[in-house]
C-alpha positions as CSV (number, residue, x, y, z in Angstrom):
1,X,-2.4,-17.3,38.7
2,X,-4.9,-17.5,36.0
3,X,-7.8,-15.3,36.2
4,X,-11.2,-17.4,36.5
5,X,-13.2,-14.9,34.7
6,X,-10.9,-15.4,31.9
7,X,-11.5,-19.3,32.5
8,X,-15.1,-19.0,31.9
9,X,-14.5,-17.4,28.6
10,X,-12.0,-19.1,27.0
11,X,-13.0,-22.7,28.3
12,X,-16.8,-22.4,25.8
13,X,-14.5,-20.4,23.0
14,X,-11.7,-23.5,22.6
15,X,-14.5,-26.1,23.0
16,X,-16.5,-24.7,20.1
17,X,-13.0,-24.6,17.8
18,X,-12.9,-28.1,19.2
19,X,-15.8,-29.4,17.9
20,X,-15.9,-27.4,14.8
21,X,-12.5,-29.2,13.9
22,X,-14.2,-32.3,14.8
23,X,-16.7,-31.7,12.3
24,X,-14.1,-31.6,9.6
25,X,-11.7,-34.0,10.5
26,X,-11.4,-37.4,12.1
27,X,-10.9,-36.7,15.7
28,X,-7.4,-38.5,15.7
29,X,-6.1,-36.7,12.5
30,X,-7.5,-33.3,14.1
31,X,-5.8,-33.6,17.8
32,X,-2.7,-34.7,15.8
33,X,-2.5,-31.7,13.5
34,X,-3.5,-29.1,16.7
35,X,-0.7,-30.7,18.8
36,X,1.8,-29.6,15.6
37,X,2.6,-33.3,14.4
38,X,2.5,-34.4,11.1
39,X,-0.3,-36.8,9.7
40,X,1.2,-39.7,8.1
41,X,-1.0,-41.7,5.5
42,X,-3.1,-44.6,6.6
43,X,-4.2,-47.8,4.9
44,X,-7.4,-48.9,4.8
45,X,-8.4,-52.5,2.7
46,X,-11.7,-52.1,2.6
47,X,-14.2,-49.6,2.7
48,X,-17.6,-48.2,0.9
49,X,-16.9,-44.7,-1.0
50,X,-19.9,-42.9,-2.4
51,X,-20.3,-39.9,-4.5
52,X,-24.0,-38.6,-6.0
53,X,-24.5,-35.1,-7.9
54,X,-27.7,-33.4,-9.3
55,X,-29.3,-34.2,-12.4
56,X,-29.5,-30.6,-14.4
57,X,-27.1,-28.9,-12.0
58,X,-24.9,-27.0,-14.9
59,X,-28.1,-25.9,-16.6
60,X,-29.7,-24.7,-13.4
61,X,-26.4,-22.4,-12.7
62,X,-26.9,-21.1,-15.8
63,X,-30.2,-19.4,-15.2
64,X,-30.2,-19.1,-11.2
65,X,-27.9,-16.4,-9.0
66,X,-24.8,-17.5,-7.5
67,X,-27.1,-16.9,-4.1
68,X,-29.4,-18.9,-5.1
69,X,-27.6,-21.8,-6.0
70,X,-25.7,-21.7,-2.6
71,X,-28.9,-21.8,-0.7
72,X,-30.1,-24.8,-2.5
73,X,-26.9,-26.6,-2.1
74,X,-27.4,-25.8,1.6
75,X,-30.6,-27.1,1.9
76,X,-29.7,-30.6,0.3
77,X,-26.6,-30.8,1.5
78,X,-28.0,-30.2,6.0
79,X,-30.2,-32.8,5.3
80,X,-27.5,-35.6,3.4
81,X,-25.2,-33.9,6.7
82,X,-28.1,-35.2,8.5
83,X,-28.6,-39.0,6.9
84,X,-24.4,-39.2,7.1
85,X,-24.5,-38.4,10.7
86,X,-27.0,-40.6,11.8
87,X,-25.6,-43.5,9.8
88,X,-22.1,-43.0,10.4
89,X,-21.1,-42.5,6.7
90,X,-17.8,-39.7,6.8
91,X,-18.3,-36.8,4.7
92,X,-15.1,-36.4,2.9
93,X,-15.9,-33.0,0.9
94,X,-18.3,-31.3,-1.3
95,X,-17.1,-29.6,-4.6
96,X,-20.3,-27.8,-6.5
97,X,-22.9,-30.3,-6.7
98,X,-21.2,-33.1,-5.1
99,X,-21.3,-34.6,-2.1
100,X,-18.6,-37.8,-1.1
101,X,-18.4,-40.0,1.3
102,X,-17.0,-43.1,2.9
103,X,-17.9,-45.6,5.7
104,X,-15.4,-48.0,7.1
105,X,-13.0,-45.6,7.9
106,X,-11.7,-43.5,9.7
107,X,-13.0,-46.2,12.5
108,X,-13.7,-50.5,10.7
109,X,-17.1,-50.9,10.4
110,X,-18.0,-54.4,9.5
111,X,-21.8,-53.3,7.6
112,X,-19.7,-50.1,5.8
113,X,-21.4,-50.9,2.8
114,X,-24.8,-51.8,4.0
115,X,-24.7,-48.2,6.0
116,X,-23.8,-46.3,2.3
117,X,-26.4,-48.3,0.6
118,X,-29.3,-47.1,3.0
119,X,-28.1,-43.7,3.3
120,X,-28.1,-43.5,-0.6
121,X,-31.9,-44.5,-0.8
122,X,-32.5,-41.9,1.9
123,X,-30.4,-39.0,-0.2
124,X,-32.7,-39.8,-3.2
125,X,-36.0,-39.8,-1.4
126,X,-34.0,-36.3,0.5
127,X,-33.4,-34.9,-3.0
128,X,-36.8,-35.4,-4.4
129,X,-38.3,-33.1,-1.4
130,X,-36.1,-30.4,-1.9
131,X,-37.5,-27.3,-3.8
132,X,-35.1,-26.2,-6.5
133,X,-35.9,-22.7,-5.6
134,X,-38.5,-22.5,-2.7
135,X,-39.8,-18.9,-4.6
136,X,-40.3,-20.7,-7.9
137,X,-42.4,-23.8,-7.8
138,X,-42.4,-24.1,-11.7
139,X,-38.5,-25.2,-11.1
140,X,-39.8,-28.1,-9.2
141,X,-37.5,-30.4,-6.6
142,X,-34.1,-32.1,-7.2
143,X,-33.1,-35.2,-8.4
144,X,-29.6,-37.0,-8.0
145,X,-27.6,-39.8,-9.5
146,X,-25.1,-41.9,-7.1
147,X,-23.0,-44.6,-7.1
148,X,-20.4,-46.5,-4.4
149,X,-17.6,-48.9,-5.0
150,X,-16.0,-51.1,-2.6
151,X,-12.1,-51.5,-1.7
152,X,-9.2,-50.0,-0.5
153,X,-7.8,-46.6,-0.3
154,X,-5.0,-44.5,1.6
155,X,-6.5,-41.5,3.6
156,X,-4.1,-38.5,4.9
157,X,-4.3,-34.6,5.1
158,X,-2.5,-32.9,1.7
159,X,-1.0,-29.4,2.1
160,X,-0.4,-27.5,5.3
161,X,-3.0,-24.4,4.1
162,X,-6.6,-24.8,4.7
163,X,-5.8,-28.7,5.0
164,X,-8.1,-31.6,4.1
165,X,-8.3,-34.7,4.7
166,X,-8.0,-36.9,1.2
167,X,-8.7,-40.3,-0.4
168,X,-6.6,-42.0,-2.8
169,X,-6.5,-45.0,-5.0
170,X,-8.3,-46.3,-7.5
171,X,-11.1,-47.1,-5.5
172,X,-12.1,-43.9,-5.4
173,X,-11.8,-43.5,-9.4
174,X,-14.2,-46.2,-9.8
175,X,-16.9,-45.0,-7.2
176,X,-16.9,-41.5,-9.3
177,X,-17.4,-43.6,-12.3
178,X,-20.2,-45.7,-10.9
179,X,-22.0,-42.5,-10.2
180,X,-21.3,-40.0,-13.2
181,X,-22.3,-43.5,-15.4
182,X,-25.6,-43.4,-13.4
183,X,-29.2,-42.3,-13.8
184,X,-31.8,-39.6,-12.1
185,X,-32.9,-40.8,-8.8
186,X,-30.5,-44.0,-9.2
187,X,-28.1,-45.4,-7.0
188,X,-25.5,-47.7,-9.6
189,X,-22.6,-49.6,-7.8
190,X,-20.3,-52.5,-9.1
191,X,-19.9,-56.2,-9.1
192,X,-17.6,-55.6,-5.4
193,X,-19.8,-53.3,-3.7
194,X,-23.0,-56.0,-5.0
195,X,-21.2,-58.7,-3.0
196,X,-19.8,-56.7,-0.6
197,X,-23.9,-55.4,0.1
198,X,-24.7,-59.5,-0.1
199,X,-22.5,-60.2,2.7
200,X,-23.5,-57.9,5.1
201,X,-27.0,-57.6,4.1
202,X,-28.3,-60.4,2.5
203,X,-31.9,-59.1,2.6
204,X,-31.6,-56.4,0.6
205,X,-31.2,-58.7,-2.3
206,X,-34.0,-58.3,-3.9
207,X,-33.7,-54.5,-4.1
208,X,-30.2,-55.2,-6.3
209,X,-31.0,-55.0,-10.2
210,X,-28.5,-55.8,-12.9
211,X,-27.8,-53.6,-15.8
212,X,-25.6,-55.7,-17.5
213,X,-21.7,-54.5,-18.8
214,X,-20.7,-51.2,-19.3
215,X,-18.1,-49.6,-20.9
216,X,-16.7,-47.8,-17.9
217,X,-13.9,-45.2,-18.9
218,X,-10.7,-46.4,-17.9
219,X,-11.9,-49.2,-16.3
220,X,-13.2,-51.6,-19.9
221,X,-16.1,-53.5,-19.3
222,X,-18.0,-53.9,-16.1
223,X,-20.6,-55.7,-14.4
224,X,-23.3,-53.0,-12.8
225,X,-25.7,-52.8,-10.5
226,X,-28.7,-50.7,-9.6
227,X,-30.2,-50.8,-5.6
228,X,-33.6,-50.1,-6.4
229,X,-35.3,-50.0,-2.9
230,X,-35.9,-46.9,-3.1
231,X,-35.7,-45.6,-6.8
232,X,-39.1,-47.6,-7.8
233,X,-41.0,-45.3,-6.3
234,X,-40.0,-42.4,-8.2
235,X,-41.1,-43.0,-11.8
236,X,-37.6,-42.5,-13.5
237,X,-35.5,-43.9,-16.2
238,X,-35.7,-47.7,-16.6
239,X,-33.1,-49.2,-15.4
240,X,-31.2,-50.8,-18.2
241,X,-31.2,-47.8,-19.8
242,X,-27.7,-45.8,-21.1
243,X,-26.0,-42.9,-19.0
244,X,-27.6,-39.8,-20.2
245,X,-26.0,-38.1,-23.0
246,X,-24.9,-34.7,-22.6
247,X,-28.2,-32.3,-22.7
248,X,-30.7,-34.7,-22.7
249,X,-31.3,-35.9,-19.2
250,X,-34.5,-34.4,-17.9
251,X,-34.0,-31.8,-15.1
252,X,-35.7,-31.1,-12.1
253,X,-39.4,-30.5,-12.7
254,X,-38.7,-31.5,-16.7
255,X,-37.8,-27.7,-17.6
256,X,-34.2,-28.0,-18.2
257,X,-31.2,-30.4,-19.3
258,X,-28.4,-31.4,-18.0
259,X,-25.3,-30.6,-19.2
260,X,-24.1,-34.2,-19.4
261,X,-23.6,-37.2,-16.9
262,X,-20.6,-35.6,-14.7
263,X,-22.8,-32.0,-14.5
264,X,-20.1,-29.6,-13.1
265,X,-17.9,-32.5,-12.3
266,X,-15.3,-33.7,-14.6
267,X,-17.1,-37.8,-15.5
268,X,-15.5,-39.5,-12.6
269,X,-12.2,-39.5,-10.9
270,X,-10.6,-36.3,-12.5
271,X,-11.6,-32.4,-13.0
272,X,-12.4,-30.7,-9.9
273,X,-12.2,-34.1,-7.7
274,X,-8.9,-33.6,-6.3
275,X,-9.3,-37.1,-4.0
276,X,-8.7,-40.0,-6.2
């Protein structure tokens, strides 16, 4: 015999701690660790993976409270919550100043790339609209840098203590570098996520810009790309232009420097990114 008031209790509590799981894992890796099994890697050969930060983040720490900080990483990070949702891009985690992400997995989706392109024009419009601090104006709104690779990658849940749910392969490395080599309010990707983008939305060709080779850090020389639907309208750095050296790319409302292209982040790939 089971008590029905106890029913109407429990039944609300264990679908909220349902759902909140659901928020941080895929559903099929989260049923599979609640039922006690272990979660084996998966394969995936193709997929988008996207990482931004903010332009003058290490500066801004320097001179804001802890509190502060938090609550403006919690305004921009809602809204990209938001834009992710609605698109179907998969938040993977967010470490300081970073947000990354991936579409094409944990379920195929044939347009993965074309969904992390227009959700990365949205996240720079999103940034530029969010007050640094709301109670000083002077500090003005936010600006991020992104960047996405295309190709494949092994996903699985490390550790059995506060678990998460973890890419791998070099894939990853190379969409880190794509955004900690890129500029204020642009979105740079490489030569495979460009033709990956061309196939699955040939329109937005027009938006794609070339910057030419770069000499990417552990990867040599690469062909680059900037999607600059969006960027245009923003009046930043021209696009052919270096990554910012360390403490001279212009912070939010132009009042302090960044502390370098990978701001709190190690410069793609390594430091505090523990996915890769």
């Amino acid at each position: 015999f089971v008590d029905e008031g106890f029913l109407r209790v429990y039944a609300p509590c264990e679908q909220r701690r349902q759902d909140l799981l659901y928020r941080i894992l895929p559903r099929r890796i989260a049923d599979r660790l609640a039922s006690g099994e272990k979660v084996t890697p998966e394969s995936y050969e193709d997929v988008t993976v996207f990482f931004s930060d903010i332009v003058g983040y290490t500066s801004l720490a320097a001179v804001m409270s802890p509190y502060r900080i938090m609550a403006m990483l919690d305004r921009l990070y809602e809204g990209m919550d938001r834009l992710a949702t609605d698109l179907g891009v998969f938040k993977v985690e967010t470490i300081g100043d970073a947000w990354m992400g991936v579409a094409g997995l944990p379920e195929p989706q044939a347009d993965h790339t074309k969904r992390v392109a227009i959700f990365a024009m949205q996240a720079v419009k999103l940034a530029r609209s969010v007050a640094v601090d709301p109670e000083d104006p002077g500090l003005g709104t936010l600006r991020i840098r992104c960047g996405f690779h295309c190709g494949p990658v092994v996903a699985s849940v490390v550790g059995g203590l506060n678990p998460r749910y973890c890419l791998f392969g070099d894939t990853v490395n190379t969409a880190s570098r794509m955004e900690s080599n890129s500029l204020a309010d642009r979105i740079h990707l490489s030569d495979a996520a460009r033709q990956a983008l061309l196939r699955q939305a040939p329109e937005m060709e027009s938006w794609l810009r070339p910057r030419g080779a770069l000499n990417i850090k552990g990867k040599g020389l690469m062909h680059t790309f900037f999607l600059s639907g969006a960027a245009d309208t923003t009046g930043s750095s021209d696009d052919t232009a270096d990554p910012p050296a360390a403490a001279d790319a212009a912070a939010p409302g132009g009042s302090i420097v960044s502390g370098g292209g990978g701001s709190s982040m190690s410069g793609g790939g390594g430091g505090k990114r523990r996915c890769h």
